[in-house]
C-alpha positions in Angstrom: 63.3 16.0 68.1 66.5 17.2 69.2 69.2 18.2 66.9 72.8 17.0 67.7 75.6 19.6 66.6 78.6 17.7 64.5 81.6 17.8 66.5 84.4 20.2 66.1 87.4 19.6 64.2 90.1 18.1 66.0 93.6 18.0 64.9 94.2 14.2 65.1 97.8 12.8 63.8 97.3 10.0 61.6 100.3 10.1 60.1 101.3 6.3 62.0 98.0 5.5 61.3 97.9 1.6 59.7 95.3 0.7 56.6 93.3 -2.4 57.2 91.7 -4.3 59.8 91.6 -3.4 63.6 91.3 -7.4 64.4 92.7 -9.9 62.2 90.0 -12.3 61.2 90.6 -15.8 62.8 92.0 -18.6 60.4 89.9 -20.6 58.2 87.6 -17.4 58.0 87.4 -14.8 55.3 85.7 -11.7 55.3 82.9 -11.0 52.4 79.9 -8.7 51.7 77.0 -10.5 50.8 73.4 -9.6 49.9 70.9 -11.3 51.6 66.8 -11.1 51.8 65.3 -8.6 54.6 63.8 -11.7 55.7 66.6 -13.8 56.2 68.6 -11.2 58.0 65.2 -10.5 60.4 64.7 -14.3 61.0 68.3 -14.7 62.4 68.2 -11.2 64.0 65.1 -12.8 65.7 67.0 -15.8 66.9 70.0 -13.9 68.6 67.2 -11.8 70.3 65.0 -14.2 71.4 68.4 -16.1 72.7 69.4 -12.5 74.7 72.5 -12.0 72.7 74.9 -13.7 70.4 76.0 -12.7 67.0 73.5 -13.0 63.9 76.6 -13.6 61.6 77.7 -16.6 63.3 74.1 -18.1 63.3 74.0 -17.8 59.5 77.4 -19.3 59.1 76.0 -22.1 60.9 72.7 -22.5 59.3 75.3 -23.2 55.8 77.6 -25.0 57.5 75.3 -27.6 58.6 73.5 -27.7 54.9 77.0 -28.3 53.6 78.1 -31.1 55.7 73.9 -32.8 55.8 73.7 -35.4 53.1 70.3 -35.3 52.0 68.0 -38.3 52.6 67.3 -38.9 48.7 71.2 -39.8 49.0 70.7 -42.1 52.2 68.2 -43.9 50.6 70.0 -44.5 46.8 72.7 -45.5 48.9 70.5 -48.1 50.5 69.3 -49.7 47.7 72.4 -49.8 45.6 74.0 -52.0 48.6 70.7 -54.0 48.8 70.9 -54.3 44.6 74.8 -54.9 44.7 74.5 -59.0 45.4 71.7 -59.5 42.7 73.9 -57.5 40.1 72.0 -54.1 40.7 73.2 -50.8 41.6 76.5 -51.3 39.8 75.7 -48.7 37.0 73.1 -46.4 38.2 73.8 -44.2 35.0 72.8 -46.9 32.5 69.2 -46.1 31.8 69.6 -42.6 31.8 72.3 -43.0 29.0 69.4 -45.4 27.1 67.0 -42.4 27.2 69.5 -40.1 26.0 70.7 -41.3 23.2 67.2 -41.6 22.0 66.8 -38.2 22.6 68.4 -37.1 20.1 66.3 -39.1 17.4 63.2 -37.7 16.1 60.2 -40.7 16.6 59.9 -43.6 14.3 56.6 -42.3 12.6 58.7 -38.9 11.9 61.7 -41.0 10.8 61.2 -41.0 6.8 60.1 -37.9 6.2 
């Protein structure tokens, strides 16, 4: 393998030189460093070469983006019931049985009661 010689020193004037960016970011969008799996990075890698081009970052912001915005179907369907419960008196407090359960919690079981 070839070896490639460091360029030489060049007396470059940065004295008007600005710190920061070369492109602003766009609005709405903020710049982070973020550790993700080798996998995860190769799978959308993948995806923008299989697709001849794009940007891998954009496809991951997507990706959360759309699990942000999904509502999942175990939501859907509580939803569904609690309307078709609503005219029978159903649905109103979803919470109530969960509360019963808790506050028995706390209490040790009738047979350990008097000891």
């Amino acid at each position: 393998m070839k070896k490639v010689a460091a360029e030489e020193y060049r007396d470059i004037d940065f004295s008007r030189a600005k710190r920061g960016a070369v492109v602003k970011s766009e609005p709405g969008k903020t710049k982070i460093s973020i550790r993700l799996d080798n996998a995860v990075l190769a799978y959308f890698r993948n995806l923008v070469d299989k697709a001849g081009g794009g940007n891998y970052q954009t496809l991951i912001n997507d990706a959360l983006l759309e699990h942000v915005h999904r509502r999942s179907t175990l939501d859907v369907v509580r939803d569904v019931v609690r309307e078709a419960l609503a005219p029978y008196g159903g649905g109103q407090d979803s919470g109530t049985r969960s509360r019963k359960r808790s506050s028995r919690a706390g209490r040790a079981p009738a047979s350990r009661q008097g000891r």
